[in-house]
C-alpha positions in Angstrom: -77.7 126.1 -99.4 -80.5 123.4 -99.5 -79.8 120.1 -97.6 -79.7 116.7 -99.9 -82.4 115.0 -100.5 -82.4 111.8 -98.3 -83.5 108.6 -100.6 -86.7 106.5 -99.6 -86.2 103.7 -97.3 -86.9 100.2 -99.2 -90.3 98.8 -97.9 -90.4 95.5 -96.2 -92.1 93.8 -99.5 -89.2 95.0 -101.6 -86.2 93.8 -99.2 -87.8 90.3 -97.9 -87.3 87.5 -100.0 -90.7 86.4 -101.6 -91.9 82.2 -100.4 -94.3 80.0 -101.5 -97.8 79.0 -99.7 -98.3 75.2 -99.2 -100.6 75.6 -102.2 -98.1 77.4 -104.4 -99.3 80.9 -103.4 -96.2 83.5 -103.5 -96.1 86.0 -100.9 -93.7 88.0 -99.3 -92.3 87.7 -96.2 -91.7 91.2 -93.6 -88.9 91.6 -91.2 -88.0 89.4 -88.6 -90.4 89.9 -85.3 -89.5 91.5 -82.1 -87.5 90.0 -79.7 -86.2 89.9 -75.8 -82.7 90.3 -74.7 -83.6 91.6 -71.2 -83.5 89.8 -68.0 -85.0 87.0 -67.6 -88.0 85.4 -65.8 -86.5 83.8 -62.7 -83.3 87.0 -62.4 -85.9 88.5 -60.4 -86.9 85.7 -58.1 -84.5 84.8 -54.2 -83.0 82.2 -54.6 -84.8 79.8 -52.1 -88.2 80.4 -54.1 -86.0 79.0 -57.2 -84.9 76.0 -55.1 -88.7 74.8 -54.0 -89.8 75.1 -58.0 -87.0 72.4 -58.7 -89.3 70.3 -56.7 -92.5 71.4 -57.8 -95.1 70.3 -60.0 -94.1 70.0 -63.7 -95.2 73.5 -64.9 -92.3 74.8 -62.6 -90.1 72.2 -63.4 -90.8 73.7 -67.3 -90.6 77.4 -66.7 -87.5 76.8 -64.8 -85.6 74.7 -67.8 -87.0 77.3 -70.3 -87.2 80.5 -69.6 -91.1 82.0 -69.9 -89.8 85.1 -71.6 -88.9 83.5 -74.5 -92.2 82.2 -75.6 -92.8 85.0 -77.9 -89.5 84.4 -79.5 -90.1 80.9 -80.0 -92.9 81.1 -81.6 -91.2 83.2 -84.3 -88.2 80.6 -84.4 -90.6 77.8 -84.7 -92.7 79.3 -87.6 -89.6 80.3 -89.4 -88.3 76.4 -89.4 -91.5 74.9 -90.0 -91.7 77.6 -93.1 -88.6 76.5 -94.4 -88.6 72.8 -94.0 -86.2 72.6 -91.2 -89.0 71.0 -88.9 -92.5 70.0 -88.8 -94.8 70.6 -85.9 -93.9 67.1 -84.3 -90.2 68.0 -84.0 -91.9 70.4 -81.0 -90.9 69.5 -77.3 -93.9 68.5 -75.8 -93.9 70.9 -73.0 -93.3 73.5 -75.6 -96.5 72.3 -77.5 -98.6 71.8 -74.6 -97.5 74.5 -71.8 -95.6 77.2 -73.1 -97.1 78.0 -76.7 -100.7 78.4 -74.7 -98.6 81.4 -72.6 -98.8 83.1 -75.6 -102.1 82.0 -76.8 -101.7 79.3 -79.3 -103.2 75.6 -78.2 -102.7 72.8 -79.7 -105.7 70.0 -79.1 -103.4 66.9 -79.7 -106.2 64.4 -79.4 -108.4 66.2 -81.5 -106.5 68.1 -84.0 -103.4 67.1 -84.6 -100.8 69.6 -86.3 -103.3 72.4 -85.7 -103.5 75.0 -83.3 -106.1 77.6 -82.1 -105.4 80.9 -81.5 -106.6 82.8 -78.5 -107.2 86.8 -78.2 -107.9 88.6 -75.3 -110.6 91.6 -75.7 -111.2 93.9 -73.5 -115.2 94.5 -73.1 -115.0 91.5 -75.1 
């Protein structure tokens, strides 16, 4: 007896809905990006170390209101509002724009250029 033949997955272009480009392009959108549901950035820390960030400097103040490991996450949640008109790049909080985003590489030169961001890679022997 032979076994069933097992049908072809669906590729990602064929089950994502397709969007439009801000100059009218179509193109097709894959899955939705990886995300963290583990512990999070200050589980692992005592307690009295958590204490003395409330009263630190701002960056501490930030990590501790937002958790760090959710920047990658964010980034996905941001570009999938902005792509569907639910927000623009101003609706960002500004520690978001300006400290947490650059944790994962993007930086955003608000003086210079406005609503756009840079992207950083790290290379090894690069």
């Amino acid at each position: 007896a032979s076994a069933p033949a097992a049908s072809a997955p669906a590729s990602a272009a064929d089950s994502a809905p397709a969007s439009i480009s801000p100059i009218g392009t179509p193109f097709s959108v894959g899955p939705p990006g990886p995300t963290w549901s583990g512990p999070t950035g200050t589980s692992f820390l005592p307690e009295e170390t958590v204490v003395r960030a409330e009263d630190g400097n701002p960056i501490e103040k930030a990590k501790l209101a937002k958790d760090a490991t959710a920047a990658f996450n964010d980034v996905y949640t941001f570009a999938a509002a902005v792509r569907a008109g639910e927000m623009d790049w101003e609706d960002v909080e500004k520690m978001d724009m300006n400290t947490r985003l650059k944790w994962v590489g993007l930086v955003h030169r608000d003086k210079r250029t406005p609503g756009r961001f840079m992207m950083r890679l790290r290379l090894p022997n690069g």
